[in-house]
C-alpha positions as CSV (number, residue, x, y, z in Angstrom):
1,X,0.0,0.0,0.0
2,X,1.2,3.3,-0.8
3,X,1.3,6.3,1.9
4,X,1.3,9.8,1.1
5,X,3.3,12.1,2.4
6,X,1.2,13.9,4.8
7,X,-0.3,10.4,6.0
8,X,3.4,9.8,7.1
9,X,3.7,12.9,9.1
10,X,0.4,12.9,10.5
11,X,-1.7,9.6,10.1
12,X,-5.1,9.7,10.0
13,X,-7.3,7.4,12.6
14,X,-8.4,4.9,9.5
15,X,-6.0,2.6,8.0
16,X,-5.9,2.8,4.3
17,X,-8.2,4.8,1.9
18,X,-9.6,4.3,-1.1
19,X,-11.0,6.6,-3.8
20,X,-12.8,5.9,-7.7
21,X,-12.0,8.9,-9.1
22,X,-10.8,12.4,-8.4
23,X,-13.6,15.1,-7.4
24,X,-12.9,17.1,-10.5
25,X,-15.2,17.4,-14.5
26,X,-17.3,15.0,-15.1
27,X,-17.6,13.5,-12.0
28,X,-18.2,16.3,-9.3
29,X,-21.2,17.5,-11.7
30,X,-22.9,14.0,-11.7
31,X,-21.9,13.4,-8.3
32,X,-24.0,16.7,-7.7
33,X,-26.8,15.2,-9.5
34,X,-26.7,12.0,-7.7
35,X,-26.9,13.3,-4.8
36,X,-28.5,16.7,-4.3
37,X,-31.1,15.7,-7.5
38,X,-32.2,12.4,-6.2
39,X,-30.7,11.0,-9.8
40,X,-30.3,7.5,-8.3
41,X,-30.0,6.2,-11.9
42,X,-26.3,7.0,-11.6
43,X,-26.1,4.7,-8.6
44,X,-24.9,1.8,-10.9
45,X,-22.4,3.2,-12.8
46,X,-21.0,5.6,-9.7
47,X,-21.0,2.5,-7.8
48,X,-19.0,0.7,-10.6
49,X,-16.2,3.1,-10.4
50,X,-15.6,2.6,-6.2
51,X,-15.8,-1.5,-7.3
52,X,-13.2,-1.3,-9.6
53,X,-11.0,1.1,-7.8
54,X,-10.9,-1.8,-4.9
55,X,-10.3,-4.6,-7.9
56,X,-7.5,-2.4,-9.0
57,X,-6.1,-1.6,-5.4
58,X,-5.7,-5.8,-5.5
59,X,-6.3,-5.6,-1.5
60,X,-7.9,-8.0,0.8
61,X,-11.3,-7.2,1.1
62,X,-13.2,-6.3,4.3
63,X,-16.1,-8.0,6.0
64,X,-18.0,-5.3,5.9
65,X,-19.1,-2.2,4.1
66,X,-20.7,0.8,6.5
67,X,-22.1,3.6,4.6
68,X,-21.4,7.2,6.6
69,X,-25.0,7.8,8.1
70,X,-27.3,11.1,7.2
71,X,-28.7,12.9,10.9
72,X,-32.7,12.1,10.5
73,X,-33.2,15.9,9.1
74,X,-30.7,15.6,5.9
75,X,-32.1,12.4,5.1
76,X,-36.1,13.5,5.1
77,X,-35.0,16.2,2.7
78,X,-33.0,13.9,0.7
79,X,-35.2,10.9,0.8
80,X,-32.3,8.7,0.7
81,X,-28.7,8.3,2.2
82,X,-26.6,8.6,-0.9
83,X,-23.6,6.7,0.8
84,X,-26.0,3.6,1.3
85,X,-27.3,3.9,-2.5
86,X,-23.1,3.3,-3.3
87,X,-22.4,1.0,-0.4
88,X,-25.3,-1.6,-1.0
89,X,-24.6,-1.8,-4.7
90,X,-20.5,-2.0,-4.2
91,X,-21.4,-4.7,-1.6
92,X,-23.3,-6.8,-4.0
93,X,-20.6,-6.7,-6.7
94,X,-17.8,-7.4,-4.3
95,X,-20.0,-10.0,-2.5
96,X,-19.3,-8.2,0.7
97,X,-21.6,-8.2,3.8
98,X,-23.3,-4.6,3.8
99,X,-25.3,-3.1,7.0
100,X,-26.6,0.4,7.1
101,X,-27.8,0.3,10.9
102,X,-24.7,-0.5,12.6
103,X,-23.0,2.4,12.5
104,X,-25.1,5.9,13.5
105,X,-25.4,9.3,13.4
106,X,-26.4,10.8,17.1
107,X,-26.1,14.2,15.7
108,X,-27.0,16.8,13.5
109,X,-24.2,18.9,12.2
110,X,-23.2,21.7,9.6
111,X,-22.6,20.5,6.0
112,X,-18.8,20.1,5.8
113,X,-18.6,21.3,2.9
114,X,-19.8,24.7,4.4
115,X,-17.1,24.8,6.5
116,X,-12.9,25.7,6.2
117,X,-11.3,22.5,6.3
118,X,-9.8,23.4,9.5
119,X,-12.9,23.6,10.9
120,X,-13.9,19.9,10.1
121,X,-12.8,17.9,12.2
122,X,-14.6,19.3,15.5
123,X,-17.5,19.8,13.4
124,X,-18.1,16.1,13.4
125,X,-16.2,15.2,17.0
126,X,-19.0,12.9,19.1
127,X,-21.4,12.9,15.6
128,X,-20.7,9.0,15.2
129,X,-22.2,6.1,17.2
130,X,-22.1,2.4,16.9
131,X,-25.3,0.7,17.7
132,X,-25.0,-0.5,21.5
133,X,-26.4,-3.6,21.1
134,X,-24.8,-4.4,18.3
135,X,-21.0,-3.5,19.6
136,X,-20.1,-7.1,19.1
137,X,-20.4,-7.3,16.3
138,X,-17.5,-5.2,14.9
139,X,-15.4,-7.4,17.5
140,X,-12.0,-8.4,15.4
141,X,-13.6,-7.5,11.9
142,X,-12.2,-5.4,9.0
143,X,-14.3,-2.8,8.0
144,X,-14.6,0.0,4.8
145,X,-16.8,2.7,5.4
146,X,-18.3,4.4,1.9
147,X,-18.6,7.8,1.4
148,X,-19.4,9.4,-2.0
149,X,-16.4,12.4,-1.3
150,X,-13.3,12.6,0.5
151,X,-11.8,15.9,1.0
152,X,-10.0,16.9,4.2
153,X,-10.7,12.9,5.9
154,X,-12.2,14.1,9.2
155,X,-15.2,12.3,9.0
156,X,-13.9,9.6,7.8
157,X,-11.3,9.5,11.0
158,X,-13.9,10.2,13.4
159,X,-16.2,7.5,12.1
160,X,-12.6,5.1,12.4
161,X,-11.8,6.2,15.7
162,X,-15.3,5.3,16.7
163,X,-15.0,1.7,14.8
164,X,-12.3,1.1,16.5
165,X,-13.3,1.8,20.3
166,X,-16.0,-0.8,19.0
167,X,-13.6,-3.4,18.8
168,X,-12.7,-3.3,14.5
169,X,-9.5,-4.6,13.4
170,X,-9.0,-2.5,10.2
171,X,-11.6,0.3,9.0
172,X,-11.0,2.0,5.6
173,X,-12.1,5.0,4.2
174,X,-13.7,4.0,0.4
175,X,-14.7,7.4,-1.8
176,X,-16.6,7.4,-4.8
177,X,-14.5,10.6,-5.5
178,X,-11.6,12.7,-3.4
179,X,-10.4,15.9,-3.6
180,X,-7.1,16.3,-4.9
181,X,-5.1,18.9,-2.4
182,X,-4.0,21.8,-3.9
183,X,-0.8,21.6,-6.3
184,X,-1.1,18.0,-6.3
185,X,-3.8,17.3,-8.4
């Protein structure tokens, strides 16, 4: 596996990540459309480019695939947790175990993309919950959690912080798309 530079000086709470493409034309305009225009259509072929990122990446698979959970409010305005429309159709393909209800958000937050990335971190400190009676079950296990963007990794690394207390092995951060930092493209 390859580590980045800034990984080295300062490494981030989850173990490896993963990304399909980067966040730049096409993609962040039919990301956009996936997600803020309920165009679920795109769910297959968005899906398809996580999949074959991971076939690519030639690593052993995890047990299990956790989308990153919407607060209550973003997903009645939504109708749907874009994260779960990727993970459950990546799952299937890679004939992974998939569970959207093991893994929780306890709290309502600020968009991140509102916010500097400096900012981002704290902005989702305490946000992420695993289910208590479910704890066990994350006891030893390898674990991806899907996103559909990566930008600065906080959530990601709060999520993985929380996995871990639970008892996970491994957790991963899988992105449909990431956001190149500046001047590296």
């Amino acid at each position: 596996m390859r580590v980045c530079g800034a990984c080295l000086v300062d490494p981030p709470a989850f173990d490896g990540a993963l990304a399909g493409v980067d966040y730049a034309h096409p993609w962040s305009a039919l990301i956009t459309q996936f997600k803020f225009h309920a165009m679920l259509d795109l769910g297959e072929a968005l899906s398809s480019l996580l999949q074959s990122a991971q076939e690519r990446a030639a690593s052993p698979l995890p047990q299990l695939l956790l989308p990153v959970p919407l607060s209550g409010q973003r997903l009645r305005e939504r109708g749907f947790n874009q994260a779960w429309e990727l993970t459950r159709r990546v799952a299937r393909a890679l004939h992974v175990e998939a569970d959207a209800r093991l893994l929780l958000r306890v709290k309502d937050t600020p968009h991140q993309l509102a916010l500097p990335p400096e900012q981002r971190a704290a902005n989702v400190r305490g946000v992420f919950a695993v289910e208590p009676l479910r704890r066990a079950e994350l006891s030893g296990r390898s674990v991806a959690v899907i996103d559909d963007v990566l930008t600065t990794g906080a959530t990601f690394a709060e999520i993985a912080r929380v996995l871990k207390q639970a008892g996970a092995s491994r957790v991963e951060a899988w992105a449909l798309a990431r956001t190149p930092r500046p001047g590296l493209g």
